[in-house]
C-alpha positions in Angstrom: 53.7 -21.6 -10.5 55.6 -18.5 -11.2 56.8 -16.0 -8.7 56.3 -12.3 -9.4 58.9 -10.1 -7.7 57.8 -7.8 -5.6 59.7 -3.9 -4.9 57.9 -2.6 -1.8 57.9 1.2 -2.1 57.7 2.6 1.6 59.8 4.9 3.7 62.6 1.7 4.6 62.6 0.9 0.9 66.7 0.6 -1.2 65.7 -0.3 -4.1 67.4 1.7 -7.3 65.3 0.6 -9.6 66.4 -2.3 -12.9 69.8 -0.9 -12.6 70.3 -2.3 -9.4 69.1 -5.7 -9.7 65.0 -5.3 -9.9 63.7 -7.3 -12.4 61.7 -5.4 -15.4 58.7 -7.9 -15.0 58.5 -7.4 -11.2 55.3 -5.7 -9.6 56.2 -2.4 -7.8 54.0 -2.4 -4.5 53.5 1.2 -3.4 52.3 2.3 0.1 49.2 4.5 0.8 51.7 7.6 1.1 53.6 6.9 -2.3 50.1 6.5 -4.1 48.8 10.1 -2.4 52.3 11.9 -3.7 51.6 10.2 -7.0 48.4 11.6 -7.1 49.2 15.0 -6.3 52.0 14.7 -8.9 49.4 13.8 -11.5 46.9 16.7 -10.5 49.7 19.3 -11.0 53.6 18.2 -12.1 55.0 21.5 -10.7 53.4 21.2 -6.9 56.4 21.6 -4.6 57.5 18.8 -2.5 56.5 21.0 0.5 52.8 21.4 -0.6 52.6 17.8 -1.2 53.9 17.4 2.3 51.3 19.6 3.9 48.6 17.2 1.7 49.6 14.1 2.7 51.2 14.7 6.0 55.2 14.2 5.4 57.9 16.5 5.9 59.4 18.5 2.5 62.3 16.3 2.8 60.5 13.0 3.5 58.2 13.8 0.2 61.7 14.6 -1.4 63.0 11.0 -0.9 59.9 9.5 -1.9 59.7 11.0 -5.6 63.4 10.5 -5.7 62.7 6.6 -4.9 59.9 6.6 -7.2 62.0 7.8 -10.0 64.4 5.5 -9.2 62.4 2.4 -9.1 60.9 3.1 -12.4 57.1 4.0 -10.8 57.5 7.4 -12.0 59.0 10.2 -14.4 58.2 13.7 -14.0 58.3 15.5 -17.9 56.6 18.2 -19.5 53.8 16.9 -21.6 53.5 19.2 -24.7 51.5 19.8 -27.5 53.0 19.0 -31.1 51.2 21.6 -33.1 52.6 23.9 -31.1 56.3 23.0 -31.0 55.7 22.8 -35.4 54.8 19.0 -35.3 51.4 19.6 -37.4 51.1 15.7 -38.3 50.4 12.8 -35.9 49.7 9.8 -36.6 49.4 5.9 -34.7 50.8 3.2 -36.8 49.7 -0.3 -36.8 52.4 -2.8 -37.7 51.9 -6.4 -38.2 55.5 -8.5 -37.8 57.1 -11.9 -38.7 59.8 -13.1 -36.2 61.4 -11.3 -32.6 58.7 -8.7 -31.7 60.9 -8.0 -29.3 63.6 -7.0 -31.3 61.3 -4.9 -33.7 60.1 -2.7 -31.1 63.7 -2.0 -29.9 64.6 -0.7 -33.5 61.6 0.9 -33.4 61.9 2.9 -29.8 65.3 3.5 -31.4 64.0 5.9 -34.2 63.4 9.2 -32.9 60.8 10.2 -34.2 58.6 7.5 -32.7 57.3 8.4 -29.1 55.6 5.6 -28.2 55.8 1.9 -29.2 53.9 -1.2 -27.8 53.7 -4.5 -28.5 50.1 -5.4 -28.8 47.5 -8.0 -29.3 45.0 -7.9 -32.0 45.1 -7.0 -35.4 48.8 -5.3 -34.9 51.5 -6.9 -33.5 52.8 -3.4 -32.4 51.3 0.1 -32.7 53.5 3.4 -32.9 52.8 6.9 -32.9 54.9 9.3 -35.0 55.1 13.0 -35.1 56.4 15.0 -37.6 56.8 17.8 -38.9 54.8 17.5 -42.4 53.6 14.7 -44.8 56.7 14.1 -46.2 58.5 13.5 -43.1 56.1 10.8 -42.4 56.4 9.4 -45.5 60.2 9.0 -44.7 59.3 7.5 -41.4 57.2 5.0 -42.6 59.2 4.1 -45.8 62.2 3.8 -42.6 60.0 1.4 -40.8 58.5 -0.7 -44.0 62.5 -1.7 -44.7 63.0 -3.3 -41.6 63.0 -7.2 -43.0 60.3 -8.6 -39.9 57.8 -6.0 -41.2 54.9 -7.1 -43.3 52.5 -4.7 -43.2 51.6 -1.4 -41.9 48.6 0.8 -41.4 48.6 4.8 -40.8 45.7 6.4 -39.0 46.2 10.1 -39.2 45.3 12.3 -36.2 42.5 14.8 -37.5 41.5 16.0 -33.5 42.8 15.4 -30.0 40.1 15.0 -28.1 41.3 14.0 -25.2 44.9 13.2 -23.5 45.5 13.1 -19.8 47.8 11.4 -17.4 45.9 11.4 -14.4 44.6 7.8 -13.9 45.6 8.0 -10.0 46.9 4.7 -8.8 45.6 0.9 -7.3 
């Protein structure tokens, strides 16, 4: 049977994270107070470390340590989360891409392009799905003409962004 490693994320917890030895497929175990400071990160990014003390009942330092931690581990990132069409990226887009050979090594050249912001390999139809932003219709032609040349990939499929609807980070924690 295999063993799933296990990075216990509590006040005693050293770990730094796959840098410093923890294993990318291991399961990060977070304690009640790591899961409340994740969820008042997720209600509002900017909250200061000494409001989300006062909510869950830590010092301003304490909470400090504990998002640092986080980070560090790989449980977290705190980013600004924008919106394309305001920045002058008018044309979104998720690609599906079916593969012969190392889906592994697909997806790396992949997450290296960037333009991509997101790549996953999936199961399904696709063997990996991408989403692209660009600036016009002719960037993403470039862009998928770019990922249609690399030799593993067979086919692809655009679907074009015509409305967000809905996008949100807040899915809380387990």
């Amino acid at each position: 049977m295999a063993h799933t490693p296990v990075t216990p994320i509590a006040s005693g917890a050293r770990n730094r994270g796959a840098a410093s030895g923890r294993e990318p497929d291991s399961k990060i175990v977070l304690d009640d107070l790591s899961k409340r400071i994740i969820e008042q990160l997720q209600q509002d990014g900017r909250r200061s470390y000494a409001a989300i003390g006062k909510a869950v009942g830590l010092s301003e330092a304490a909470v400090r340590q504990r998002v640092q931690r986080l980070i560090d581990v790989g449980a977290m990132q705190i980013v600004a989360v924008t919106d394309p069409l305001t920045l002058g990226f008018p044309r979104q887009t998720m690609v599906g891409i079916r593969c012969g050979g190392d889906l592994g090594r697909v997806a790396d050249h992949l997450a290296g392009m960037q333009e991509i912001d997101y790549v996953v390999i999936t199961a399904g139809s696709f063997d990996l799905l991408i989403e692209v932003v660009c600036e016009d219709d002719d960037q993403l032609l470039e862009i998928l003409g770019r990922v249609r040349s690399i030799p593993s990939v067979t086919a692809t499929e655009t679907f074009v962004y015509l409305k967000l609807c809905k996008q949100t980070y807040s899915w809380g924690t387990r």
